[in-house]
C-alpha positions, -999 to 999 in steps of 0.1 A, spaced: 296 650 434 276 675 414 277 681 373 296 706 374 319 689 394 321 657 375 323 679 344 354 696 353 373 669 370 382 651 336 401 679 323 436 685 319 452 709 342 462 730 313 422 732 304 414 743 333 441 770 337 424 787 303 391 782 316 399 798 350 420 827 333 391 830 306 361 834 324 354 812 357 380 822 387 364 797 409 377 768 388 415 775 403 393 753 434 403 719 412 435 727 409 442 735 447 421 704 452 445 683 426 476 698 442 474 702 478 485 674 497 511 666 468 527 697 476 525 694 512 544 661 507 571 676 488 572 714 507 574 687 538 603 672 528 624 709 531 603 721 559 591 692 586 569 713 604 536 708 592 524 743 598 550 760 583 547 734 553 511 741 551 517 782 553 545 777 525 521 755 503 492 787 508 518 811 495 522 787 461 490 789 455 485 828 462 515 831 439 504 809 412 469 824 413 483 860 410 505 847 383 484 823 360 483 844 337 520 843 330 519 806 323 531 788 297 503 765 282 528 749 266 547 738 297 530 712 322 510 730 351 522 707 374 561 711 369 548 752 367 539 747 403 564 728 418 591 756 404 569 780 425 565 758 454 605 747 448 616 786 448 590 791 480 607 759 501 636 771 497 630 810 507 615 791 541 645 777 544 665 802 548 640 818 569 635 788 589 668 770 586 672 742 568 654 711 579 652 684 554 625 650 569 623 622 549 606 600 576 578 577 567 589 578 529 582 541 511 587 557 474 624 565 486 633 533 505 615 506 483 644 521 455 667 507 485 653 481 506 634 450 496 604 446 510 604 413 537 585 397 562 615 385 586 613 401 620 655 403 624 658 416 588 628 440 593 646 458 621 683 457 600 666 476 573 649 502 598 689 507 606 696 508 570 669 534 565 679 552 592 717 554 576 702 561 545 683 589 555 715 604 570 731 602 541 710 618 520 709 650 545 745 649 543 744 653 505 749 686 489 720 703 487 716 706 443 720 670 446 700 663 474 669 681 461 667 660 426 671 629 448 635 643 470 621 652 432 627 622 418 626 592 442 602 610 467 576 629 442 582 603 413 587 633 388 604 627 351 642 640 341 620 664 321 601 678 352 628 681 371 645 701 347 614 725 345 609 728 381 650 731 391 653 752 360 685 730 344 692 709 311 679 673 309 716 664 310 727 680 340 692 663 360 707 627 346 743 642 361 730 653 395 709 619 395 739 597 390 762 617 408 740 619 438 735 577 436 775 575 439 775 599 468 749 582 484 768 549 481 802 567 496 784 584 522 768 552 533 797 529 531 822 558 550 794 565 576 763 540 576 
């Protein structure tokens, strides 16, 4: 890694935003470099197929790019981005259909499942992951996508309100009420 490298890597998203808006374009590399596969991760969970994810996730940060200068420095970069990649997802969708894949998610089913070594109870909870994956398609979709932001991409009540663009109220609502439906949906239909 060189100096310049090492240098920039310690700063805060928000530092390098000024710096790339200020005087160095080629600093916006970091922040692609920061960001990429997180929002592959989360653009993957609206759109499964990896190449459309991947296009979707280029178009974020074409858009960001064009648009840094209309950022907020007092807002968080990150929850910035995931509104823009948010409001991209779900224009795919519509373009693409919708699609939701949660496979191979261990953030979403450890909140579920305990972890074991038993071979019988191993297999039960592939079932029950399998059900629980099912139920969360089934879920509304305004409650479904605060379940993917905050059990799948780990993201605070306050990010989730910046990137879905709602109070810090209605994110605790939409959490809670989405955990009840979950439970219904699962016990009606497992």
């Amino acid at each position: 890694m060189n100096t310049k490298s090492r240098e920039y890597k310690n700063l805060s998203d928000e530092e390098i935003v000024k710096l790339v808006i200020s005087k160095d374009h080629n600093l916006y590399e970091f922040l692609v470099r920061r960001y990429q596969k997180k929002l592959l991760s989360y653009v993957g969970y609206y759109i499964p197929d990896y190449d459309k994810a991947a296009d979707v996730v280029q178009d974020v940060f074409i858009k960001s790019y064009i648009n840094l200068q209309g950022f907020n420095s007092h807002l968080k970069f990150s929850s910035w981005l995931y509104r823009i990649a948010h409001n991209e997802s779900i224009n795919a969708i519509k373009k693409y259909h919708r699609e939701v894949s949660l496979e191979g998610n261990e953030n979403f089913e450890a909140v579920f499942l305990d972890h074991t070594k038993n071979i019988e109870e191993i297999f039960e909870k592939k079932e029950l992951r399998e059900n629980l994956k099912r139920a969360v398609h089934r879920l509304p979709f305004k409650y479904e996508e605060v379940i993917i932001l905050y059990y799948f991409e780990e993201k605070s009540y306050e990010e989730i309100s910046d990137v879905l663009r709602i109070s810090l109220g209605a994110v605790g609502t939409r959490i809670n009420r989405a955990k009840k439906m979950l439970v219904e949906l699962y016990t009606q239909h497992p």
